[in-house]
C-alpha positions as CSV (number, residue, x, y, z in Angstrom):
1,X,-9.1,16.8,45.6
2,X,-9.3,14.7,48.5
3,X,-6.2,13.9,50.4
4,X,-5.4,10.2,49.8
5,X,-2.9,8.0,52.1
6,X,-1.7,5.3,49.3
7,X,-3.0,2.0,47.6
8,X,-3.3,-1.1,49.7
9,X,-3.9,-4.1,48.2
10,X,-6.8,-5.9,48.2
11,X,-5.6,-9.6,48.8
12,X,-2.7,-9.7,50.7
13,X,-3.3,-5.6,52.0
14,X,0.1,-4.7,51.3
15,X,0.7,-0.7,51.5
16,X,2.2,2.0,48.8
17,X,2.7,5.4,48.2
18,X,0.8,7.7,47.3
19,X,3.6,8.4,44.8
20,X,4.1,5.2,43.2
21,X,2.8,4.9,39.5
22,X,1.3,1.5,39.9
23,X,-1.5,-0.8,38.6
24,X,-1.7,-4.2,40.4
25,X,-0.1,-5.3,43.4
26,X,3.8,-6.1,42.8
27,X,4.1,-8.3,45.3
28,X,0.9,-10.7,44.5
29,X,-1.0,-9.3,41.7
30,X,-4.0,-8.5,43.4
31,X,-6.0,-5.3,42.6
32,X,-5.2,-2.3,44.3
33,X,-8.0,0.1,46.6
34,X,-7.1,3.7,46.7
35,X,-7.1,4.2,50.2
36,X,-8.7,8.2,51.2
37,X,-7.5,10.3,54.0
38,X,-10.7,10.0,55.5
39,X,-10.2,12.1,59.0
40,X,-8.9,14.8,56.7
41,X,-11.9,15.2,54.8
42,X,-14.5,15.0,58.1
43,X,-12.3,17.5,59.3
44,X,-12.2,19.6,56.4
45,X,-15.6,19.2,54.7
46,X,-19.3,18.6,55.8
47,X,-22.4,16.6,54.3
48,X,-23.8,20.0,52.8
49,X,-20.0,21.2,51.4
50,X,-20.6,18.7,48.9
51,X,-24.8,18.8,48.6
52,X,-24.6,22.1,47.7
53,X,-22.8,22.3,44.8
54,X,-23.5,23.5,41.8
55,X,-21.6,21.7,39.9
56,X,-23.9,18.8,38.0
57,X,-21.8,16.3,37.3
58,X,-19.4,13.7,38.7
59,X,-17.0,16.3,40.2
60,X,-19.0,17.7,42.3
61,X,-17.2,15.1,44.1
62,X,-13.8,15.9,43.6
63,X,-13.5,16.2,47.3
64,X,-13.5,12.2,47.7
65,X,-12.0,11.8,44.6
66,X,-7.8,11.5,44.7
67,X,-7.0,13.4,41.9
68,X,-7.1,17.3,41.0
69,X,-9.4,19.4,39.1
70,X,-8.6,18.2,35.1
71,X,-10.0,21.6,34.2
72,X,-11.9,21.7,30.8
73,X,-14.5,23.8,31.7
74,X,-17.3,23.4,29.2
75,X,-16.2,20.2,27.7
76,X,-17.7,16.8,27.7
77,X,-14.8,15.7,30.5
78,X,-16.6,18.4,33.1
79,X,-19.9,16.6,31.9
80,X,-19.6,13.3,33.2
81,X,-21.9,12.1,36.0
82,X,-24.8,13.2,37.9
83,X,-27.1,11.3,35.2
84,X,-31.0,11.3,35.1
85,X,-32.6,9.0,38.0
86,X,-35.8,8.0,36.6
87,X,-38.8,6.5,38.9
88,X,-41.1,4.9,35.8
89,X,-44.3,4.1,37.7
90,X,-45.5,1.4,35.0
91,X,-42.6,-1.0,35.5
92,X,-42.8,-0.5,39.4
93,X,-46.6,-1.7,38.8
94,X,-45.6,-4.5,36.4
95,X,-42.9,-6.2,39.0
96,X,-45.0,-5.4,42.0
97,X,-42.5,-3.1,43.7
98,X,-43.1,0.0,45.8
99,X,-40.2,2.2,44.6
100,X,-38.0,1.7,41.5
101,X,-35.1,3.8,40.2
102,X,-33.5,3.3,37.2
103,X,-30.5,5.2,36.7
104,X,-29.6,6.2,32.8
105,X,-25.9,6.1,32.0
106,X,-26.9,6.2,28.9
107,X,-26.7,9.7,29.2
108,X,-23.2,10.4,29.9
109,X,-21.2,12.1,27.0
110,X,-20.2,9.3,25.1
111,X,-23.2,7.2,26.4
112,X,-22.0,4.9,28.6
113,X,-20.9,4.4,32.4
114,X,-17.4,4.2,31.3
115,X,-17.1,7.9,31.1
116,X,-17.1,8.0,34.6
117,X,-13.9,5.7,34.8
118,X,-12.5,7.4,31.8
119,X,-13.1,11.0,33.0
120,X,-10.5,10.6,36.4
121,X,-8.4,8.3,34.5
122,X,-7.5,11.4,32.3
123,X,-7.3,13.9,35.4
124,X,-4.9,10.9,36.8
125,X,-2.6,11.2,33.3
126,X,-2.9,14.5,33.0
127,X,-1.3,15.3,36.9
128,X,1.9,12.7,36.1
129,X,2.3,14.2,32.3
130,X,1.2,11.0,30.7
131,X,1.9,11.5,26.9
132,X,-0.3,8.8,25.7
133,X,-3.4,6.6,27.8
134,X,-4.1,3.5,26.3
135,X,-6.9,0.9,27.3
136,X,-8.4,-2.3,25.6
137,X,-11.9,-2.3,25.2
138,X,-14.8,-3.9,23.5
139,X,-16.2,-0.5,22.8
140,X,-17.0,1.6,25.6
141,X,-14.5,2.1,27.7
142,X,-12.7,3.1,24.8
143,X,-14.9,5.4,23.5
144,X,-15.1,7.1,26.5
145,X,-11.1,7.6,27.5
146,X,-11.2,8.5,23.3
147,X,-13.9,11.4,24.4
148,X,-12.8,12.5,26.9
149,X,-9.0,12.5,25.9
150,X,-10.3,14.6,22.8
151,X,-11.8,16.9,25.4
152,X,-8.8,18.1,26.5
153,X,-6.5,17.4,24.2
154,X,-5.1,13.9,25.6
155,X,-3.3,11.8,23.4
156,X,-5.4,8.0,23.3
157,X,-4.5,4.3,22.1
158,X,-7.3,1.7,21.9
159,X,-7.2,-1.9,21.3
160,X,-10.4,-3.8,20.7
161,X,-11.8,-6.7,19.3
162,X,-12.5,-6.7,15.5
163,X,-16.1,-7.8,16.4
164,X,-16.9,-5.2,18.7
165,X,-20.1,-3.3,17.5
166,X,-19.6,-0.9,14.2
167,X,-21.4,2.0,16.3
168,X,-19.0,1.7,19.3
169,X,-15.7,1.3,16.4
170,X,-17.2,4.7,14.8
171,X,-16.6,6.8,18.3
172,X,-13.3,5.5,18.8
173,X,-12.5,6.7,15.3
174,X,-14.4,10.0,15.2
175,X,-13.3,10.9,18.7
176,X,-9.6,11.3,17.1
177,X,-7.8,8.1,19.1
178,X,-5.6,5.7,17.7
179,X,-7.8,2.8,17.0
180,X,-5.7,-1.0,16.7
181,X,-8.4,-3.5,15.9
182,X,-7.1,-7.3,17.4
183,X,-8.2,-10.4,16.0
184,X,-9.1,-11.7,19.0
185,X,-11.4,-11.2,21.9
186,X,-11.2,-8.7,24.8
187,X,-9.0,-10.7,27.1
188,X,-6.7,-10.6,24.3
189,X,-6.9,-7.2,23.6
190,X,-6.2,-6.6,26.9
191,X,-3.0,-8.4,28.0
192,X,-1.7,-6.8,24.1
193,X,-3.0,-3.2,26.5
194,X,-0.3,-4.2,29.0
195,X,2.5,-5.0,27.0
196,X,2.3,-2.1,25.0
197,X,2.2,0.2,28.0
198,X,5.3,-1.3,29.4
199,X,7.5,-1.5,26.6
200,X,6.3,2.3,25.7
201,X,5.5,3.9,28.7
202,X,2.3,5.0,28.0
203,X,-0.2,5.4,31.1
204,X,-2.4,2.2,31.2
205,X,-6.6,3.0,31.5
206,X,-7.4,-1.0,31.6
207,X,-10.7,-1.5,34.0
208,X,-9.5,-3.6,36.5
209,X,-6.3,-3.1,36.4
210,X,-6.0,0.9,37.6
211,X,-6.5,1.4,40.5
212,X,-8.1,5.2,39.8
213,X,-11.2,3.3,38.0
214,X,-13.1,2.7,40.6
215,X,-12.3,5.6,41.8
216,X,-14.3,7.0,38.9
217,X,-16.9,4.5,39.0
218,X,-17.7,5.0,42.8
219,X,-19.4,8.6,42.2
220,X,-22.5,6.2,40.8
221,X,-22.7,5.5,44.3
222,X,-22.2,9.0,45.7
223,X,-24.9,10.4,43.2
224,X,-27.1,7.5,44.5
225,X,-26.4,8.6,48.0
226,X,-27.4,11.6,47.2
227,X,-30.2,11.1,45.0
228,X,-32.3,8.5,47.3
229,X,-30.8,7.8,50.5
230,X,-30.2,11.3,52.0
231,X,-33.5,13.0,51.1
232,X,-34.5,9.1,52.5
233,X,-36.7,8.2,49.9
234,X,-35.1,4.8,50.5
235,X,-37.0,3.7,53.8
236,X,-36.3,0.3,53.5
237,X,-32.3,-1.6,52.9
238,X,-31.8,-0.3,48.7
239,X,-30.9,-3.0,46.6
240,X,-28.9,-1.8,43.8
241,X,-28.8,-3.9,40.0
242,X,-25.6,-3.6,38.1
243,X,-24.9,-6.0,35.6
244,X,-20.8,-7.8,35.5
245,X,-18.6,-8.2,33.2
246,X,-14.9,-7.6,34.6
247,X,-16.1,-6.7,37.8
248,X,-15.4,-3.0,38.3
249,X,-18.4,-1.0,38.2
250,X,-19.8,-3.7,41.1
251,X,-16.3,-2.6,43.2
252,X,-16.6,0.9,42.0
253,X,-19.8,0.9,44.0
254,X,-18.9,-0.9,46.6
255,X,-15.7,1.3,47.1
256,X,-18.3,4.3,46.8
257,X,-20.3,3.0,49.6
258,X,-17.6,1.7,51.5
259,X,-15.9,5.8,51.9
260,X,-19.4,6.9,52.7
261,X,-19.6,4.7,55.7
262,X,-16.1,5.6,57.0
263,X,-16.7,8.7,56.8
264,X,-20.1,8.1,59.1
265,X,-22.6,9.6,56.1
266,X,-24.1,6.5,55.4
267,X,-25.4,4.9,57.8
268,X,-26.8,1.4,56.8
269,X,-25.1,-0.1,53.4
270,X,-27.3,-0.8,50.2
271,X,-27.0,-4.7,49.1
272,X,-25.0,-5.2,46.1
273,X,-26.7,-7.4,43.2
274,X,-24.2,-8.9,40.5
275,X,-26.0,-9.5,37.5
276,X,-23.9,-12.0,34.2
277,X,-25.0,-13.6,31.4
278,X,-24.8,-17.4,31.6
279,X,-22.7,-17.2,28.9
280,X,-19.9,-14.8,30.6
281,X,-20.6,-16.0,34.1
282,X,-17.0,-16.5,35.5
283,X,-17.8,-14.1,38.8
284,X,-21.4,-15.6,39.4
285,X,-19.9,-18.9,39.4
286,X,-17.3,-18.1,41.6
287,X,-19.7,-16.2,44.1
288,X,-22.5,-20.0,43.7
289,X,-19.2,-21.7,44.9
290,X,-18.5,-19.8,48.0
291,X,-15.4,-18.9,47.3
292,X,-13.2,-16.2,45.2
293,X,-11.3,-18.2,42.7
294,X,-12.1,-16.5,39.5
295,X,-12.2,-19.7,37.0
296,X,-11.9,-18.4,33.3
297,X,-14.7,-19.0,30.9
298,X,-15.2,-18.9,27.8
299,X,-17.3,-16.0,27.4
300,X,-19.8,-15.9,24.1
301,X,-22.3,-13.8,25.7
302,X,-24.6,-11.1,23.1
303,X,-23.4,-8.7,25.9
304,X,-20.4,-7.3,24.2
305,X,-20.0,-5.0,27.1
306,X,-19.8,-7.9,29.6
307,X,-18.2,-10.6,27.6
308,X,-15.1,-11.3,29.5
309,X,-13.4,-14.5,29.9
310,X,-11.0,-13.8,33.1
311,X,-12.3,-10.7,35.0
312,X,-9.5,-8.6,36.1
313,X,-12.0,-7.4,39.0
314,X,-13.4,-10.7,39.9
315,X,-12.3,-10.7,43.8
316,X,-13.6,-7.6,44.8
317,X,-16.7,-7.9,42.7
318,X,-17.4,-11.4,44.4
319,X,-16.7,-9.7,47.7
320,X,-19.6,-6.6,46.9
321,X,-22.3,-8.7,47.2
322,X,-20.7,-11.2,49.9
323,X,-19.9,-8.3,51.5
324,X,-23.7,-6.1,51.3
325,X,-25.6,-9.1,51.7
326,X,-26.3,-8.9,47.7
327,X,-26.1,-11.9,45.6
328,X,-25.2,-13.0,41.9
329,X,-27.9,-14.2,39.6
330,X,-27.3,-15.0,35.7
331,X,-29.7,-14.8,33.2
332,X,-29.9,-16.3,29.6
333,X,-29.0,-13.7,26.6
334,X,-33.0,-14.3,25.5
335,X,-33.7,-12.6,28.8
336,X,-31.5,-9.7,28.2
337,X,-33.3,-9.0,24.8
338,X,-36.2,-9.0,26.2
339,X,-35.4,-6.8,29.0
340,X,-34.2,-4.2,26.1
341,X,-38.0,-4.0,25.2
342,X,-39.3,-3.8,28.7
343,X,-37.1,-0.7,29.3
344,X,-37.9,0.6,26.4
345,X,-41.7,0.5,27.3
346,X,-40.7,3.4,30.0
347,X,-38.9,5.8,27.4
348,X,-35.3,4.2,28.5
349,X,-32.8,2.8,25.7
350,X,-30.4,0.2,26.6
351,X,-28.0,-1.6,25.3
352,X,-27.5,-5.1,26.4
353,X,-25.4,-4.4,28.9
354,X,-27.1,-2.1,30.3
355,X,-30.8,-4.1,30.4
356,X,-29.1,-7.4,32.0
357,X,-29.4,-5.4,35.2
358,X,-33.1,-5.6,34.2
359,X,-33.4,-8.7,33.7
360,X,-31.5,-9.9,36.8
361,X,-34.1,-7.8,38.9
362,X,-37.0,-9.9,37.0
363,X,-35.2,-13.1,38.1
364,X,-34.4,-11.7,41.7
365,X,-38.4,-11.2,42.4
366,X,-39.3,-14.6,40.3
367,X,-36.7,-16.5,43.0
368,X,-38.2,-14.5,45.7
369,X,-34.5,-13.0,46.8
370,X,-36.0,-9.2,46.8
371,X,-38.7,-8.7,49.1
372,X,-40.9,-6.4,46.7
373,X,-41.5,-3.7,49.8
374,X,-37.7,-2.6,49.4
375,X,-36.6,0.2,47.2
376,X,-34.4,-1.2,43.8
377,X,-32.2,0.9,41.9
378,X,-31.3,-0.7,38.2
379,X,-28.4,0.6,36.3
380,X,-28.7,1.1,32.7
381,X,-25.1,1.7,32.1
382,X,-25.4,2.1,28.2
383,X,-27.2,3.5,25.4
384,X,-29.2,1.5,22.9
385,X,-27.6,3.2,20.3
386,X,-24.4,1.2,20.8
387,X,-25.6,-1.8,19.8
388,X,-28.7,-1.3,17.0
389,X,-28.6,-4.8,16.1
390,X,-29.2,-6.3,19.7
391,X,-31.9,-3.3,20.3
392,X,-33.7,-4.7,16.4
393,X,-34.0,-8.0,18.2
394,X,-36.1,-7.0,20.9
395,X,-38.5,-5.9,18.9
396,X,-41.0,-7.1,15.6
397,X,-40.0,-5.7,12.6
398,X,-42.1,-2.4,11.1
399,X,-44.9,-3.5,8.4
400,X,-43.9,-1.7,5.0
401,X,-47.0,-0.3,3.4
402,X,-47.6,1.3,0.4
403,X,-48.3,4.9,0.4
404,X,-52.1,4.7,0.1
405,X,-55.0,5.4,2.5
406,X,-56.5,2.1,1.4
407,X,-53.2,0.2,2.0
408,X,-53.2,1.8,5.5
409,X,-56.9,0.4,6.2
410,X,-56.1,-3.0,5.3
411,X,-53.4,-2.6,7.7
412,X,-55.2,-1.5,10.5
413,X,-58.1,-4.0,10.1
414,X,-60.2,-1.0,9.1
């Protein structure tokens, strides 16, 4: 566990104790940065103390992360993390790039980039004896603070939308949590998140609103670090794809990137590409206007996962790609379809989300914003499976035959 000083606040950079039990700002509102003891650590710990690890997974970390070993040894909660960076040569060749990563966070326990979030959110509840973590979610946030609250025997609330996808409804359910389904959308879901934590108590997960999140979300960046940019297979300034929704995996990796520089291990930061639909684009637009008023939207986006109306992490995420030298792009939900089939053509499964990263990298090069010579990472940060209906649509149905050799032939032209 990494020694940390407080939380400062990100818009008017007021300080708090490392003690305090707090979300957002109380004196402004604005989201709060967990802020690392980082002379303590360079004193304490060196680049290889945390390369050689053995541990394969996100807390092989734990020394910049600000909470305590959660135990559960052998459970999905200690599985978290460190997921498969693939290098697929044929879609490198198809976009005209040199080197191309796409990193599968598909492959986390409960299949999605959440788990990452949800996985030190739990360590956080577990070190202040939190009887019961709630979060709103439009499927996987949930399901991941649901898996890995089973993992260990954490007590879980979740609120989402009644339209959320059946597949991501079924984890929430078979993972044990208490499942409330709200007629309404997630920004509904979520204030309802708040509410209930106050008047109850209960230990509030809501992305973008704690502060230990990012913290979760960051080791993305660390594994990326340590995958690409150390062994320096990255020669040229790494542009990373993440696709937006609330904003908090785009400030999760900033804030990963951001404690690597303090700390003097990274020495030249990787630009920071926001990718929306342009039917959830209330960041994007924000980041087109120069400025960092987050404008609600009304958010009707095919991208469950990113269909938000207000971010909750709008600011910072505007400022990760001001701040890198990245951009926003938006791209239509016909795009993001289609990008499910192109990532598929290299053995990767991804669910909307998850390909709009895709996609955004396809408009980047179109628009001429990526020089094609520079190494791209694109994060897939869910599985297919989540969403079989959107993953159908990227696709032409199957012919139905009937069970003959000669019914085959005809098929086949033969």
């Amino acid at each position: 566990m990494a020694q940390y000083l407080g939380f400062r606040c990100s818009m008017c950079e007021t300080e708090y104790s490392p003690t305090s039990i707090i979300y957002t700002c109380p004196k402004c509102g604005g989201n709060l940065d967990v802020l690392l003891d980082t002379n303590q650590i360079r004193t304490k710990y060196q680049v290889e103390d945390i390369t050689s690890r053995s541990d394969y997974s996100l807390w092989r970390y734990l020394p910049l992360l600000p909470v305590a070993d959660p135990g559960g040894a052998g459970t999905p909660l200690r599985s978290a993390g460190w997921t498969p960076l693939y290098e697929p040569p044929e879609l490198a060749k198809e976009l005209g790039l040199g080197r191309l990563w796409v990193k599968d966070e598909g492959r986390n326990p409960t299949a999605s980039f959440k788990d990452r979030a949800s996985s030190v959110v739990v360590a956080r509840a577990r070190e202040i004896n939190a009887e019961v973590v709630v979060t709103a979610s439009t499927g996987n946030a949930g399901a991941a603070l649901a898996g890995m609250s089973a993992a260990v025997g954490q007590r879980s609330v979740i609120f989402a939308p009644k339209t959320a996808p059946q597949a991501k409804i079924a984890q929430l359910l078979v993972y044990g949590s208490q499942v409330i389904l709200v007629d309404g959308n997630y920004d509904s879901a979520f204030d309802l998140t708040i509410e209930a934590a106050s008047e109850f108590g209960w230990y509030c997960r809501n992305t973008g609103y704690n502060p230990f999140t990012a913290e979760g979300k960051k080791t993305a960046a660390l594994e990326i670090w340590e995958q690409i940019i150390l062994p320096g297979q990255a020669e040229h300034l790494l542009n990373v794809f993440v696709s937006v929704g609330d904003g908090n995996i785009i400030s999760g990796f900033h804030k990963g990137f951001k404690d690597l520089m303090e700390l003097g291990w990274l020495r030249q930061m990787p630009r920071l590409f926001g990718i929306q639909s342009d039917k959830s684009a209330a960041v994007a637009n924000a980041f087109f206007a120069g400025n960092e008023e987050i404008v609600p939207i009304t958010a009707t986006t095919i991208a469950d996962s990113i269909s938000v109306d207000l971010p909750r992490d709008g600011v910072r995420a505007v400022r990760a790609a001001r701040q890198t030298g990245g951009a926003y792009l938006t791209v239509s939900d016909e795009e993001i379809i289609a990008a499910i089939a192109d990532l598929g053509k290299a053995g990767i499964f991804a669910e909307p989300a998850g390909s709009t990263a895709y996609a955004g990298l396809k408009k980047a090069l179109r628009d001429g914003i990526v020089d094609p010579a520079d190494p791209v990472v694109v994060i897939n940060t869910g599985n297919g499976l989540k969403d079989v209906r959107a993953a159908m649509a990227s696709v032409s149905p199957a012919p139905v035959i009937e069970p003959t050799m000669q019914a085959l032939k005809k098929y086949l032209g033969i």
